[in-house]
C-alpha positions as CSV (number, residue, x, y, z in Angstrom):
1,X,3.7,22.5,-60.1
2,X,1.9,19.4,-59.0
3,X,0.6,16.9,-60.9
4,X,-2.9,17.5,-59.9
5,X,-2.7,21.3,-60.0
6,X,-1.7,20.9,-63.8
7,X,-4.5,18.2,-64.6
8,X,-7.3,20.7,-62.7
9,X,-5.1,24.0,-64.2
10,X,-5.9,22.3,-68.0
11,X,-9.6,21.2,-67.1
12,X,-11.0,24.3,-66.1
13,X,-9.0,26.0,-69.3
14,X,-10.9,23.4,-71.7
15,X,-13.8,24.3,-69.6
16,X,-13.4,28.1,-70.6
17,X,-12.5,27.4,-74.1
18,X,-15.8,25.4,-74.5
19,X,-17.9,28.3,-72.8
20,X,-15.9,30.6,-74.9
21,X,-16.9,28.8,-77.9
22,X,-20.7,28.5,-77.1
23,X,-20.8,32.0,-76.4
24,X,-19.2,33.4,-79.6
25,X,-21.4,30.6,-81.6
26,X,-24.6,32.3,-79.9
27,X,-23.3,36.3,-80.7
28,X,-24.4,36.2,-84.6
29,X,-27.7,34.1,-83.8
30,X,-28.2,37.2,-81.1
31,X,-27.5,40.0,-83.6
32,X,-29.9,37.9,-86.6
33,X,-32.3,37.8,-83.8
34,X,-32.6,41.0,-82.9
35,X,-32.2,42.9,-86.0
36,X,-35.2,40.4,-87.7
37,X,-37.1,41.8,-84.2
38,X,-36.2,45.3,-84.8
39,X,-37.1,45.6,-88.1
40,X,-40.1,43.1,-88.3
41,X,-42.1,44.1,-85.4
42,X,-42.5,48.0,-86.1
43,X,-44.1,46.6,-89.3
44,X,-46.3,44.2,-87.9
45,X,-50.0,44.8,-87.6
46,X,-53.2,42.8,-87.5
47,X,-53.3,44.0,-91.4
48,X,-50.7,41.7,-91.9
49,X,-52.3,38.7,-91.0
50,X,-55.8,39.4,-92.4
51,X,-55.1,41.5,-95.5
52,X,-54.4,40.7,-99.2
53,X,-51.2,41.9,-100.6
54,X,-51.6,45.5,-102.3
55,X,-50.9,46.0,-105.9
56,X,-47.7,47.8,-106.3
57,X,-47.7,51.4,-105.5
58,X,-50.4,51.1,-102.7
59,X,-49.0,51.1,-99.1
60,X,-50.6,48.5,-96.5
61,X,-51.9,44.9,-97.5
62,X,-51.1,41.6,-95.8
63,X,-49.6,38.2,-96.2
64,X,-52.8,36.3,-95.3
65,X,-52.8,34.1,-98.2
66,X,-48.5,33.3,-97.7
67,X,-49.5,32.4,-94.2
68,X,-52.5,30.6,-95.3
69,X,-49.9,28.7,-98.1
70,X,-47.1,28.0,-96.1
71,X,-49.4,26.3,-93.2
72,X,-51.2,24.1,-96.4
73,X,-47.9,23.5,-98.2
74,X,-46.1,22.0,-94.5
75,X,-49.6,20.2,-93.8
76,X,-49.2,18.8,-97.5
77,X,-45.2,17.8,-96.7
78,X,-46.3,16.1,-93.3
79,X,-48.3,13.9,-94.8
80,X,-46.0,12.9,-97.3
81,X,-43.2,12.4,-95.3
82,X,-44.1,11.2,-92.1
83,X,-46.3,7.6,-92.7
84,X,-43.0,7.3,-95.1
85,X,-40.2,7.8,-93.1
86,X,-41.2,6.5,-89.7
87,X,-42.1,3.4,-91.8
88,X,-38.7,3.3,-93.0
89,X,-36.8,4.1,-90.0
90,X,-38.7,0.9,-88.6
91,X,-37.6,-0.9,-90.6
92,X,-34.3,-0.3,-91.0
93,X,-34.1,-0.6,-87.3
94,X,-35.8,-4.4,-87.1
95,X,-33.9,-5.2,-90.6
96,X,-30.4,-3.1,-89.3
97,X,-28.2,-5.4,-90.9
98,X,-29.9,-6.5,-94.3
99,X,-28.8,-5.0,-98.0
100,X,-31.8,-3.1,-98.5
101,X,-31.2,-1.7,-95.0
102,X,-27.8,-0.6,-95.5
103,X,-28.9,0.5,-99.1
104,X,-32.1,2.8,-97.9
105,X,-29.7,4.1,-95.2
106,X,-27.1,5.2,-97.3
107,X,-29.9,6.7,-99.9
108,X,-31.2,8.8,-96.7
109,X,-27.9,10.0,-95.2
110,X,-27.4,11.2,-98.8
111,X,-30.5,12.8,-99.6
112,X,-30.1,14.8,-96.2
113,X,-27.3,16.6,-97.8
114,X,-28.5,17.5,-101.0
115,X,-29.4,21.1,-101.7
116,X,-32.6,22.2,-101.4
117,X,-32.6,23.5,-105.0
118,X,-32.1,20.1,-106.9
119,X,-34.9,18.7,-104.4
120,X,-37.2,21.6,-106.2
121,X,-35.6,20.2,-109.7
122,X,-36.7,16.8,-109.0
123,X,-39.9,17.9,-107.7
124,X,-40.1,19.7,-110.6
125,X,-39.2,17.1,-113.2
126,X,-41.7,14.4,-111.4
127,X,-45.1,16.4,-110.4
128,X,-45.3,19.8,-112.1
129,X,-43.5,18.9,-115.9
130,X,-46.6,16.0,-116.2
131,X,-48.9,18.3,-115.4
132,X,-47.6,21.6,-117.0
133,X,-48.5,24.1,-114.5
134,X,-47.2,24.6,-110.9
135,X,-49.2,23.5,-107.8
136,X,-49.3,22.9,-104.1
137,X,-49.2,19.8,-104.5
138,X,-45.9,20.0,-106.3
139,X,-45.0,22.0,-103.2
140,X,-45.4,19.8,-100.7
141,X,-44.0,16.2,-102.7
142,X,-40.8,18.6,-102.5
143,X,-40.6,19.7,-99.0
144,X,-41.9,16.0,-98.1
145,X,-38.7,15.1,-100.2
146,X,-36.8,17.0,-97.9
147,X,-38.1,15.7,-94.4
148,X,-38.1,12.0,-95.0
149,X,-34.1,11.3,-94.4
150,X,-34.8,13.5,-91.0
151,X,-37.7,11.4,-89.5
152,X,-36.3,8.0,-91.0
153,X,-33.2,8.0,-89.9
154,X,-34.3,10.0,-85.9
155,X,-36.7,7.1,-85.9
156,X,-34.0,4.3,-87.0
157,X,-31.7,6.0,-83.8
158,X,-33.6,6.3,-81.2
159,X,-35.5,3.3,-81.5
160,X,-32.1,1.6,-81.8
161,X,-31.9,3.0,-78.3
162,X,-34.3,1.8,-77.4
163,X,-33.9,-1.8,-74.6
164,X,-33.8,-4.9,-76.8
165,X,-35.2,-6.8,-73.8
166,X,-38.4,-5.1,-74.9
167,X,-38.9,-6.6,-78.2
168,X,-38.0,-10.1,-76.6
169,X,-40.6,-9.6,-74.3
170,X,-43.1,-9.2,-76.6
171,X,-42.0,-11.8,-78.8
172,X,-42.0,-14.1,-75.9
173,X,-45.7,-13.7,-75.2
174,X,-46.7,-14.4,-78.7
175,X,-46.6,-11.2,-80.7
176,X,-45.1,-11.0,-84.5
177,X,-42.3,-8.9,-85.0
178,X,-44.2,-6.2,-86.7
179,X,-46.8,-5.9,-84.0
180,X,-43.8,-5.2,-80.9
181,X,-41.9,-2.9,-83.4
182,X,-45.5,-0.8,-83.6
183,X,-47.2,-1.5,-80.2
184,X,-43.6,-1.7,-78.1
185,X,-41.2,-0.4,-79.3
186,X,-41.9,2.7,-81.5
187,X,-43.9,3.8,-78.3
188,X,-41.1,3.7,-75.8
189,X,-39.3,5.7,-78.8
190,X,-42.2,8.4,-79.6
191,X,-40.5,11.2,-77.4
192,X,-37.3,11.5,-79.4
193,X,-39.5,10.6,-82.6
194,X,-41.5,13.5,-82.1
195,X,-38.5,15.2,-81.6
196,X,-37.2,14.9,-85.1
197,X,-40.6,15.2,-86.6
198,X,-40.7,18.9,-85.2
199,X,-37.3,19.9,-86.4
200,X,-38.0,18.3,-90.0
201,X,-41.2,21.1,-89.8
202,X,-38.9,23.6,-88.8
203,X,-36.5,23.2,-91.3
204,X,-38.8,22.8,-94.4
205,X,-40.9,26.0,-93.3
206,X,-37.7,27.9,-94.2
207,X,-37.2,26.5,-97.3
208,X,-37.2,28.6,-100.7
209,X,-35.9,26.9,-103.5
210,X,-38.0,24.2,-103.4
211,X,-40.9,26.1,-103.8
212,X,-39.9,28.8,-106.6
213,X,-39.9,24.8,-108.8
214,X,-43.2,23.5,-107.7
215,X,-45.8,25.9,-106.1
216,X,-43.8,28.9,-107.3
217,X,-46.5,32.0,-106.0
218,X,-50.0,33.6,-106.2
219,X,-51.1,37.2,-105.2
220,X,-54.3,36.0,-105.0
221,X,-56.3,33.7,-102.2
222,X,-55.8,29.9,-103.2
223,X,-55.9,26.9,-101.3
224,X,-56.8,24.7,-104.5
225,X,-53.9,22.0,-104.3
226,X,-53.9,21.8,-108.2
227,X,-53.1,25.7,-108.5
228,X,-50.0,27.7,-108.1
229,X,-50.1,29.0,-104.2
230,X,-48.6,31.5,-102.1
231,X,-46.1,31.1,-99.2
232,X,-44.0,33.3,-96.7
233,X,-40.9,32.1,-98.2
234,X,-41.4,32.6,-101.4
235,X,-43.1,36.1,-101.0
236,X,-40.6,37.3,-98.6
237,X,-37.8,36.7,-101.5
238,X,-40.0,38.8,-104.2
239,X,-40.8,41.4,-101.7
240,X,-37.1,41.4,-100.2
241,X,-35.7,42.5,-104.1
242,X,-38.0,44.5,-105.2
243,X,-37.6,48.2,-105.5
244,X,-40.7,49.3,-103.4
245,X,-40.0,50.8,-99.7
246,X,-43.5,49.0,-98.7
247,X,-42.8,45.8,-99.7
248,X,-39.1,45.7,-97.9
249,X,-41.1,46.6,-94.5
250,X,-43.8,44.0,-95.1
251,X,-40.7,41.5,-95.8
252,X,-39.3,42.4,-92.5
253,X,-42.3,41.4,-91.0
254,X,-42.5,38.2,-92.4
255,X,-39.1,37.2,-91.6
256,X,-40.2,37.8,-88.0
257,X,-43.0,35.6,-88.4
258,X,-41.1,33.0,-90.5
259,X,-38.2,33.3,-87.6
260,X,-41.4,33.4,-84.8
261,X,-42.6,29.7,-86.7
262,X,-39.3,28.0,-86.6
263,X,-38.8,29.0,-82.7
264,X,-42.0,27.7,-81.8
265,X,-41.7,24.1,-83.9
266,X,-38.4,24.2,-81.4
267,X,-40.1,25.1,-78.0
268,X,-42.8,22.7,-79.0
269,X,-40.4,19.9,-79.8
270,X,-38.8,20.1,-76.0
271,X,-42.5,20.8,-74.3
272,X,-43.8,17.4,-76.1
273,X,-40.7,15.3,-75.5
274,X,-40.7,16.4,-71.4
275,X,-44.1,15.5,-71.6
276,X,-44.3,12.3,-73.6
277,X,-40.7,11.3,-71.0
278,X,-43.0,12.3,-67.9
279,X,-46.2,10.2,-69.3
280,X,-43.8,6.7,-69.8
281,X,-42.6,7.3,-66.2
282,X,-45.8,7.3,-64.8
């Protein structure tokens, strides 16, 4: 056997492992997929987006207000999180080497992998335990909690990426370092920015321990930030364990539309990344 037969031989077989691999990674997403399709979509109606929930022992009713909640509580987290952590990630990309760079780093790398729960805890312990009562507000200080290490430390990357000759060009014509890191630089980076903002929205809609701490629920219509409100999450967890055949089918549905959310912040992210790459070539 040649040398070169043996070197092409072992590349196409790490080629087939890899494929291999990918496709077996892909074969549980598949089956989640299609049995949350299955089950959600026979149980979907235009009821379910307009309608109340029922009081138990009625069939029918909605989610209306948990769609309502969950679209308040991730408009709440956005503006928590992102002023904060594409701040930061500018900073620790124009400050990379400093100790309160390598100190806010390590903070975010660590907060990334803390469990959701203790996020709620702290939430908790800092907005709701003032206050005494739950409240969307409480809600989205903790799923803000949760995106900041995701947008600071995509927005530290890629505008790391970023040409330095850039920066030096601005600087040359008289700018101050804070203007080219916000008129230069964090525009050449926007596409993969926006990016990681739109996956930080697609995790936290997911999220429900966080929520069962801070907003914890309501049955009823609310969108007073200082009350306790619904969301899809947290609705689809009551609804999942409870006893009542109803509210298992409604939770099916839910879980489609949860699942249906977290696609689209994904298709969105690649639609406005093509599109912000094809506005910078032009």
């Amino acid at each position: 056997m040649s040398r070169s037969f043996r070197r092409k031989f072992v590349s196409n077989a790490v080629v087939a492992l890899c494929g291999a691999s990918v496709a077996l990674a892909l074969v549980p997403l598949f089956f989640v997929f299609f049995y949350v399709v299955k089950q959600g979509l026979s149980s979907l109606s235009w009821d379910f987006f307009t309608k109340m929930p029922k009081p138990v022992g009625e069939a029918g009713g909605g989610m209306a207000n948990a769609i309502v909640g969950t679209l308040i509580l991730i408009g709440l987290a956005s503006l928590v999180a992102i002023p904060v952590g594409l701040i930061s990630g500018i900073y620790l990309s124009e400050y990379r080497k400093s100790r309160l760079a390598t100190a806010v780093r390590f903070t975010a790398d660590v907060l990334n992998g803390i469990p959701s729960i203790v996020i709620g805890i702290f939430a908790y312990a800092l907005v709701v335990l003032p206050v005494k009562h739950f409240s969307a507000l409480a809600g989205g200080v903790a799923l803000g909690f949760m995106m900041i290490p995701i947008i600071t430390r995509t927005t530290e990357e890629l505008l790391n990426l970023v040409p330095p000759t850039l920066r030096e060009g601005a600087l040359a014509l008289g700018a101050t370092r804070s203007r080219a890191a916000f008129t230069v630089m964090l525009p050449a980076a926007l596409p993969g920015i926006m990016t990681g903002i739109l996956v930080s929205l697609a995790r936290i809609s997911g999220e429900t321990a966080p929520l069962l701490f801070t907003s914890f629920s309501n049955r009823f219509w609310s969108t007073t930030l200082s009350q306790p409100i619904a969301s899809l999450t947290v609705q689809i967890y009551t609804y999942a364990i409870s006893p009542y055949e109803d509210w298992h089918r409604q939770a099916w549905a839910g879980a489609l539309v949860l699942v249906s959310v977290v696609f689209l912040f994904s298709v969105l992210a690649r639609v406005v990344t093509k599109r912000l790459e094809r506005m910078h070539r032009t």
